[in-house]
C-alpha positions as a Markdown table, in Angstrom:
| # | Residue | x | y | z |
|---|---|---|---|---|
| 1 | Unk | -10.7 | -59.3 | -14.5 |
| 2 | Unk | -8.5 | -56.7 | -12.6 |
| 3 | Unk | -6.9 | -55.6 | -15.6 |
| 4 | Unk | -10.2 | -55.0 | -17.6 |
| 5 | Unk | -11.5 | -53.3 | -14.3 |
| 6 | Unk | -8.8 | -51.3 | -13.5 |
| 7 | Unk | -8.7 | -49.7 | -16.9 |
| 8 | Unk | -12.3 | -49.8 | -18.1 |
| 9 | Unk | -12.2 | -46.5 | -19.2 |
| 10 | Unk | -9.3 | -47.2 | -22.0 |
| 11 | Unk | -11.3 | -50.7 | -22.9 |
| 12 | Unk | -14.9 | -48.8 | -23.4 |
| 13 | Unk | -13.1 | -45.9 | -26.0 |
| 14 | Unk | -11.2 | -48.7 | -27.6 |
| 15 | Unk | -14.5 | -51.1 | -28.0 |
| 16 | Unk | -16.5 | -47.7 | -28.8 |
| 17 | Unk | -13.8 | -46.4 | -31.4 |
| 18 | Unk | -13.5 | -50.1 | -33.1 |
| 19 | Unk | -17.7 | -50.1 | -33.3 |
| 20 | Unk | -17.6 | -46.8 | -34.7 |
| 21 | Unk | -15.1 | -47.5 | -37.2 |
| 22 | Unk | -16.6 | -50.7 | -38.3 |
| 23 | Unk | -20.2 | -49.2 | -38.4 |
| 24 | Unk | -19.2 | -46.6 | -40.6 |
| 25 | Unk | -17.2 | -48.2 | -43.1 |
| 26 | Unk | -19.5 | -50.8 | -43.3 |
| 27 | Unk | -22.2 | -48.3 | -44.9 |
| 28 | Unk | -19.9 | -46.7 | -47.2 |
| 29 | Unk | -18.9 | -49.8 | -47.9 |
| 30 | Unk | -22.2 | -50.9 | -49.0 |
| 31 | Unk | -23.1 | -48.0 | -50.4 |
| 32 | Unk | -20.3 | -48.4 | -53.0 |
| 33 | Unk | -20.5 | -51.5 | -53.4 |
| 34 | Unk | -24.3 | -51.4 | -54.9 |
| 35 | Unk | -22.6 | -48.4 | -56.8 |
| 36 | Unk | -19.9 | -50.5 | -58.3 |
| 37 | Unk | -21.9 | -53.3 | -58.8 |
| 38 | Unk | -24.6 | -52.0 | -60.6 |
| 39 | Unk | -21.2 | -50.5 | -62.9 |
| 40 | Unk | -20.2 | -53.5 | -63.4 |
| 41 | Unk | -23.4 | -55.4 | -65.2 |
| 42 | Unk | -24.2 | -51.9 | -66.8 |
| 43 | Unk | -24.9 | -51.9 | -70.7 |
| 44 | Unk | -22.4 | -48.9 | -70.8 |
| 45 | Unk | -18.7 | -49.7 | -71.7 |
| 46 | Unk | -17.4 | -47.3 | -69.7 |
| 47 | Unk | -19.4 | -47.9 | -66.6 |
| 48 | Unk | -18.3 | -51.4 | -66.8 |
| 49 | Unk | -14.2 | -50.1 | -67.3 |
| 50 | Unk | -15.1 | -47.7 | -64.3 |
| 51 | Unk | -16.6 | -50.7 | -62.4 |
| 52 | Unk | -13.7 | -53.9 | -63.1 |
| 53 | Unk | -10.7 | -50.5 | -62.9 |
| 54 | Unk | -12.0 | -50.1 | -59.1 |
| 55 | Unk | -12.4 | -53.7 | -58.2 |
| 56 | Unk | -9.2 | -54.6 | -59.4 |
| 57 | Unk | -7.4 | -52.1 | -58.2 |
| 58 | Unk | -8.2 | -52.5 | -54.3 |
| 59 | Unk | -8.8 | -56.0 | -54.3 |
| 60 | Unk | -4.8 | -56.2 | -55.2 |
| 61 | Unk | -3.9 | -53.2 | -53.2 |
| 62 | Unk | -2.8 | -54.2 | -49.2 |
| 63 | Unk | -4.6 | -52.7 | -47.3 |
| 64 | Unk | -1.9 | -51.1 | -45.1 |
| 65 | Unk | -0.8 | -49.5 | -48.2 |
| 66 | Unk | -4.5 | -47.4 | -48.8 |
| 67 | Unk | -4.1 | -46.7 | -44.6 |
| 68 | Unk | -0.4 | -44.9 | -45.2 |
| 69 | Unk | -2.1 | -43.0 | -49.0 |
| 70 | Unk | -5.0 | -42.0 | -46.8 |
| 71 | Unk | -3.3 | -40.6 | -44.4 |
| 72 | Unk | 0.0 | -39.2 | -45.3 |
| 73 | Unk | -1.0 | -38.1 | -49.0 |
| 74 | Unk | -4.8 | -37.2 | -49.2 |
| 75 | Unk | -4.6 | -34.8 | -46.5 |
| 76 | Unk | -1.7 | -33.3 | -47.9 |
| 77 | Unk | -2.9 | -33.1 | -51.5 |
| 78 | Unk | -6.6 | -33.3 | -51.5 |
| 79 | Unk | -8.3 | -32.5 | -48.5 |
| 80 | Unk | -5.8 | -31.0 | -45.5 |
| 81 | Unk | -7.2 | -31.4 | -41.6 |
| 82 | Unk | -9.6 | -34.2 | -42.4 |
| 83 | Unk | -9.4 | -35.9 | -39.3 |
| 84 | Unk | -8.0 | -39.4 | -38.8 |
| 85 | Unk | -11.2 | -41.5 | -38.0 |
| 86 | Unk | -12.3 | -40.1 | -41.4 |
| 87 | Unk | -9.6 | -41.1 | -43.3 |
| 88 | Unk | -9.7 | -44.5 | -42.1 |
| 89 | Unk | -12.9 | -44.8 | -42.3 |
| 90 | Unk | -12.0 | -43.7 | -46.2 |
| 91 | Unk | -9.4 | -46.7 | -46.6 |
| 92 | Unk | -11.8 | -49.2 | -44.7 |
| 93 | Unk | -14.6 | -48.6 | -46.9 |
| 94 | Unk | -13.0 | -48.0 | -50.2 |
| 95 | Unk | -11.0 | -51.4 | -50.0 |
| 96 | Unk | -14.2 | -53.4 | -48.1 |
| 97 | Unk | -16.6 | -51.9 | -51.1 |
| 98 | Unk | -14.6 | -53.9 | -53.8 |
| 99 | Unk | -15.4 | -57.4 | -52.3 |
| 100 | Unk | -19.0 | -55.9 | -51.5 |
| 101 | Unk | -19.0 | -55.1 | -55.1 |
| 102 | Unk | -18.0 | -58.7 | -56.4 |
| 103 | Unk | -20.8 | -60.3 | -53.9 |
| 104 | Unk | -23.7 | -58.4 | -54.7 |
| 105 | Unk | -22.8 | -58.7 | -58.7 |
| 106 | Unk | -22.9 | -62.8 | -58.4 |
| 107 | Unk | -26.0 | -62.3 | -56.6 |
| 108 | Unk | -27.4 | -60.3 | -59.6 |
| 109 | Unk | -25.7 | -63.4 | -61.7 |
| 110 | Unk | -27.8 | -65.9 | -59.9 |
| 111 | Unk | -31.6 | -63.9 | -61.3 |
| 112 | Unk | -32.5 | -65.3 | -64.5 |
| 113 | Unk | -31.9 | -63.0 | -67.4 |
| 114 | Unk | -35.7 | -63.4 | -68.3 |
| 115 | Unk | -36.8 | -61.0 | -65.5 |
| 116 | Unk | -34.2 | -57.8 | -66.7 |
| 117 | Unk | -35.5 | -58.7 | -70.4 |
| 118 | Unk | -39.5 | -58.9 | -69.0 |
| 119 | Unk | -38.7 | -55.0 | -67.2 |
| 120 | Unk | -36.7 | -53.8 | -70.1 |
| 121 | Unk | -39.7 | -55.1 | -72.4 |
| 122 | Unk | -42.5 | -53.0 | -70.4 |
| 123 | Unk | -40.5 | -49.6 | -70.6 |
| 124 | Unk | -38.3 | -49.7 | -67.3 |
| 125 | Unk | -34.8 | -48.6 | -67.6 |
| 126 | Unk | -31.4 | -49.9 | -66.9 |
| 127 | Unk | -31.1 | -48.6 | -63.1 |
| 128 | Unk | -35.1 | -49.5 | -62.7 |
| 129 | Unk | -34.4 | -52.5 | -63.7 |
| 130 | Unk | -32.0 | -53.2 | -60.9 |
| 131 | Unk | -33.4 | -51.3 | -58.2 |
| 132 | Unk | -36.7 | -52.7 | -58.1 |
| 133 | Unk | -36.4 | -56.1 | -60.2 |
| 134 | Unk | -32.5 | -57.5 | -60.0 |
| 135 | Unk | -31.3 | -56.3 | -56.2 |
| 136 | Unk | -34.7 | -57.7 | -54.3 |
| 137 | Unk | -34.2 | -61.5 | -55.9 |
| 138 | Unk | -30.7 | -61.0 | -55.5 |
| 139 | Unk | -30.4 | -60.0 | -51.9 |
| 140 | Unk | -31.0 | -63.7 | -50.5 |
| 141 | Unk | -27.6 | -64.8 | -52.0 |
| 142 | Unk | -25.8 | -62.0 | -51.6 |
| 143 | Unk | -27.0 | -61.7 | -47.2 |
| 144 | Unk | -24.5 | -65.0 | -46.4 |
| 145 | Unk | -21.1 | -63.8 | -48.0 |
| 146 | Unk | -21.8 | -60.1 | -47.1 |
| 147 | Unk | -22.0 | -61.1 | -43.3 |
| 148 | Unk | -18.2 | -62.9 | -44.0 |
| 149 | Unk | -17.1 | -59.6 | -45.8 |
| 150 | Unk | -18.1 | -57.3 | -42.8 |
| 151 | Unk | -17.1 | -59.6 | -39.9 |
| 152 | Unk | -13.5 | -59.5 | -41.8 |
| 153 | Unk | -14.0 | -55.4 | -42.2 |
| 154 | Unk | -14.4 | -55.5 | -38.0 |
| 155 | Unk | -10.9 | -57.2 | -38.0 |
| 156 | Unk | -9.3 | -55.0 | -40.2 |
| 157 | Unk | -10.0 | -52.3 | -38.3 |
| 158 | Unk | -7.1 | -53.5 | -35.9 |
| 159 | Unk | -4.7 | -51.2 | -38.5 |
| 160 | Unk | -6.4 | -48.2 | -37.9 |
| 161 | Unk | -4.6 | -48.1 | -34.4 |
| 162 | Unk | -1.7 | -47.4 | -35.6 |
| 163 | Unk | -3.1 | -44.3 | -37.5 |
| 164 | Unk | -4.1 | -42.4 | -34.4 |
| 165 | Unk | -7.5 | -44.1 | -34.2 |
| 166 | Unk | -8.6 | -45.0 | -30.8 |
| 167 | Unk | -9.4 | -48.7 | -30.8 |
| 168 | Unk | -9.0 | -52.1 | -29.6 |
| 169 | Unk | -5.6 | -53.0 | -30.7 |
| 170 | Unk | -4.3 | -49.9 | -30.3 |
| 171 | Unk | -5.6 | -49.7 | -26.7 |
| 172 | Unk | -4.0 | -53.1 | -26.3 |
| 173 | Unk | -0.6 | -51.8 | -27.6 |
| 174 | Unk | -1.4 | -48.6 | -24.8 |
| 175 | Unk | -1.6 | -50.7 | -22.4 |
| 176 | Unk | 1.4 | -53.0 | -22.8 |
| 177 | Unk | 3.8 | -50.3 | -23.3 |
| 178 | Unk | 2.9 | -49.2 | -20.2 |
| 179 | Unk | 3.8 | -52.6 | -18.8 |
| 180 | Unk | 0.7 | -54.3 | -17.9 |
| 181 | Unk | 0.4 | -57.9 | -18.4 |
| 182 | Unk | -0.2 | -58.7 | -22.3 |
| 183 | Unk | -2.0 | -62.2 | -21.7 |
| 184 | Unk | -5.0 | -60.2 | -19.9 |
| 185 | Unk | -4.9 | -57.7 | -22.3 |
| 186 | Unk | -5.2 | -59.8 | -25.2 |
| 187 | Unk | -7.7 | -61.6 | -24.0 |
| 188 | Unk | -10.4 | -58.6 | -23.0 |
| 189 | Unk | -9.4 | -57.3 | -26.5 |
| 190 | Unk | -10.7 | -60.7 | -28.4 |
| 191 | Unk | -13.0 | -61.0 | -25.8 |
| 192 | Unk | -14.2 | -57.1 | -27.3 |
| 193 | Unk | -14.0 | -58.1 | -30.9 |
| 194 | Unk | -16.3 | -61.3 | -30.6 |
| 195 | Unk | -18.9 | -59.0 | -29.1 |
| 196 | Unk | -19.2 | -57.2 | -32.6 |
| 197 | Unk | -18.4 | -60.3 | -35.0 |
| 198 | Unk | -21.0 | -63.0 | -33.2 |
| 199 | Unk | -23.3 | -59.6 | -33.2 |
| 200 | Unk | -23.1 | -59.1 | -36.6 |
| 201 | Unk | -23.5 | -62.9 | -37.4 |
| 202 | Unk | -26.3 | -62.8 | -35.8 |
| 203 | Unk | -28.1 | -59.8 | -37.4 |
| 204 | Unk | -27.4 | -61.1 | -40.8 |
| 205 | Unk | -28.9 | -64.6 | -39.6 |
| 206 | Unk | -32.2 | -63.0 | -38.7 |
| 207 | Unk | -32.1 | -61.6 | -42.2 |
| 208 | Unk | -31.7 | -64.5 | -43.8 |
| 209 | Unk | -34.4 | -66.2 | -41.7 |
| 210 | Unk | -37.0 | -63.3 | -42.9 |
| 211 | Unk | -35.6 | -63.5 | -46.4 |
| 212 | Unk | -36.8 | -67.7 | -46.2 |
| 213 | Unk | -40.3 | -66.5 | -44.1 |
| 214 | Unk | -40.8 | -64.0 | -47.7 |
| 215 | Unk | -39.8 | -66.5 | -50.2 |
């Protein structure tokens, strides 16, 4: 406890700076995700190209690899001063929306292909089709492994500390170089990091529970 008291400060930007992180890949995440999703069970070729290229491509890419391109080559080719939460944030997202992607299109595989055929037959398009017939019915199956995916995305954000991100593990490292005790450190850290994965556990179960109350 002394160790957690003692340097509170340190613990509180680290747990901030990993919720932060976490929170906003998590939205670009899904925000992709639909994006590439939606790509992916498109009528248009190369929609569907666009949509398996990017899935393939980060699901096979390590994910240390997308931290060193964000950093030490987008800033310097694309986009100089971005700052370093941003580009992680970048690499979290970008790699996290490729398994968002895969969930949410085996959702859309579980809706029978009568309903897209009933909407296309009254006039809606492609996109309308999705948004207000295919995503709704799908969003029950897709709630459970999306909770998985983003729970992993909170762990994953352990690399960003050693991009010049201030978070848990790299407050952890802080704090051992400096020669405090490791075991106590570890601890408070994991101790930090179940507070956000049994948080979001438990947000995506209360979804689920209102998705069975709809049904």
């Amino acid at each position: 406890m002394n160790v957690l008291l003692d340097h509170l400060p340190q613990f509180r930007d680290g747990f901030i700076g990993t919720l932060s992180i976490t929170a906003a890949s998590a939205v670009l995440a899904l925000v992709l995700g639909l994006l590439i999703a939606g790509f992916r069970v498109s009528p248009v070729p190369p929609l569907r190209f666009f949509g398996t290229l990017w899935v393939t491509l980060l699901r096979n890419t390590p994910l240390t690899l997308l931290f060193l391109v964000s950093t030490f080559i987008v800033p310097q080719i694309l986009f100089p001063g971005m700052s370093p939460f941003l580009l992680a944030t970048l690499a979290l997202g970008f790699y996290t929306s490729a398994f968002v992607c895969e969930a949410v299109r085996s959702g859309i595989n579980t809706v029978p292909l009568g309903q897209a055929e009933a909407a296309r037959s009254i006039g809606m398009t492609f996109f309308q089709t999705l948004r207000i017939i295919i995503l709704p019915q799908a969003t029950r199956t897709v709630l459970p492994p999306l909770s998985s995916i983003f729970i992993a995305l909170t762990k994953n954000s352990a690399i960003a500390g050693a991009f010049s991100v201030t978070e848990l593990f790299g407050v952890q490292k802080l704090l051992t170089d400096k020669g405090i005790d490791i075991i106590p450190t570890f601890f408070w850290v994991a101790c930090s990091y179940l507070v956000i994965t049994f948080s979001i556990s438990g947000i995506f179960r209360v979804l689920e529970r209102r998705m069975e109350v709809a049904r």
